[in-house]
C-alpha positions in Angstrom: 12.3 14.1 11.2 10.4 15.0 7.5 13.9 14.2 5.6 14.0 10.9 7.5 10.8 10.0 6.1 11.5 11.5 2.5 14.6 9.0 2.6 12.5 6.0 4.1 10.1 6.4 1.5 12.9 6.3 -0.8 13.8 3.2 0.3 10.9 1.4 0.4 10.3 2.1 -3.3 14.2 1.2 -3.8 13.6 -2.3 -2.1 10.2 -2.9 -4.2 11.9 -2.4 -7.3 14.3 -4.7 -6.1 11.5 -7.3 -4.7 13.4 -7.1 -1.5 9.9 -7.5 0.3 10.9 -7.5 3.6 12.9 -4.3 3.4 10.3 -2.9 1.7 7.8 -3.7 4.4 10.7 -2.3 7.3 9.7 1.1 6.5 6.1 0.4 7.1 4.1 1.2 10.4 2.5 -2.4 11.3 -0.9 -0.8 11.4 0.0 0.9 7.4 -3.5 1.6 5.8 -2.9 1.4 2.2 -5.6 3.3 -0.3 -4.6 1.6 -3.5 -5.3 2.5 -7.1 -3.0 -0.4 -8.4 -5.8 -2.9 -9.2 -8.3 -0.2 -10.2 -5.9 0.6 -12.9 -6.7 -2.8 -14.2 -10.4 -2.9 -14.3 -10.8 -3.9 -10.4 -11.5 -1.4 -7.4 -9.5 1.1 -5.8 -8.8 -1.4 -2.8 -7.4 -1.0 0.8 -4.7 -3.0 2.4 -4.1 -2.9 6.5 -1.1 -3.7 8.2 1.9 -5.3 7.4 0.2 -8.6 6.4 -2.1 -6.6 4.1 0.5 -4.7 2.2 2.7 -8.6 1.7 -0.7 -10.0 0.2 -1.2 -7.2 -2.4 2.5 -7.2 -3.7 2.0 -11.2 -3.6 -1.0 -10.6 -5.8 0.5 -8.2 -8.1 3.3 -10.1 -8.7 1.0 -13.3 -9.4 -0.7 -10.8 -12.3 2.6 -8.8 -13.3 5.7 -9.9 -14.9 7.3 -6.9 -14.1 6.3 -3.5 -12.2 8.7 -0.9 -11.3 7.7 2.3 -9.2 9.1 5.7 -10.3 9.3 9.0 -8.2 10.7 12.2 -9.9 9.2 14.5 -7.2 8.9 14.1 -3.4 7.7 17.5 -1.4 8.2 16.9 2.1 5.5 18.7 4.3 6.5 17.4 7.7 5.0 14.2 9.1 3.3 13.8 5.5 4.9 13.8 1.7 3.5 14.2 -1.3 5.3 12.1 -4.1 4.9 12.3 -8.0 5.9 9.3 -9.6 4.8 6.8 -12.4 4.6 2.9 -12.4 5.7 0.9 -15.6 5.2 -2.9 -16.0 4.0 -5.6 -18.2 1.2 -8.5 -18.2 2.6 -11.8 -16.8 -0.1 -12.9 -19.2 -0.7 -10.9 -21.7 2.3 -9.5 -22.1 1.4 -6.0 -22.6 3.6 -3.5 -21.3 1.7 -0.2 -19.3 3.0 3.2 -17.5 0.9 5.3 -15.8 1.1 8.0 -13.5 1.4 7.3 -9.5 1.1 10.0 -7.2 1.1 9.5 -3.6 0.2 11.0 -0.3 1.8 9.5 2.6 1.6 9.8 6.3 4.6 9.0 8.7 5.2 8.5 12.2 8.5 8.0 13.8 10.3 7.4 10.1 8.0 5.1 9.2 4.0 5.7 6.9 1.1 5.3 8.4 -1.1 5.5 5.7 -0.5 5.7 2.0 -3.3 7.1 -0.5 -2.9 6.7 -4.4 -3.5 9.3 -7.4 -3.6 9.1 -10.6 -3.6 12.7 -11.2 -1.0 14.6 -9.6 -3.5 17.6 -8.8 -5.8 15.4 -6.8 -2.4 14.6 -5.1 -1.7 18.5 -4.4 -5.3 18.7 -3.2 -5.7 15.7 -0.8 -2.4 17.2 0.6 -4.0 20.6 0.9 -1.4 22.0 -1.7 -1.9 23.7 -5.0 0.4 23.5 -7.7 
């Protein structure tokens, strides 16, 4: 089952970047708990999304504040029914204009092919650590 949920998680990033948001959302629990950093990175607070409904509202909202916002990964370690993933957003301001890339980590439960819970890093370490790894 873990490379089944190393390729789901591969194509939920692949259908965000597409804005296929529905696809996206398929490879989703319907319960998801998501510990985001997104708006944090933008003077908010870390904030967390539940359920399906939940994760539709923040991408609704950060497309509403983003022109654009692609999600990276260059590094997935599969650990079973959990994944660690080391990636990097890049985007720009709808407003302002101003282009951004920052690092994205991620620590993400799955059941049954699909995550359960999703936690944000900046810093791939805290990553590693949260996942009980070390480098």
């Amino acid at each position: 089952m873990s490379r089944e949920n190393v390729e789901a998680f591969k194509r939920a990033i692949a259908a965000y970047n597409r804005r296929d948001i529905d696809a996206f959302l398929e490879e989703f629990d319907p319960e998801v708990e998501w510990h985001s950093l997104i708006q944090a990175m933008f003077g908010g607070k870390e904030s967390v999304f539940r359920g399906q409904r939940g994760m539709r509202e923040s991408v609704q909202d950060m497309d509403e504040a983003l022109a654009d916002l692609q999600v990276e990964h260059s590094e997935i370690r599969d650990l079973g029914e959990r994944i660690v993933v080391f990636g990097q957003v890049r985007g720009r301001g709808r407003a302002s204009g101003a282009e951004f890339e920052s690092p994205l980590n991620w620590v993400v439960e799955l059941r049954g092919g699909r995550a359960t819970r999703l936690r944000d890093y900046l810093d791939p370490k805290d990553a590693l650590e949260a996942a009980g790894l070390r480098e």
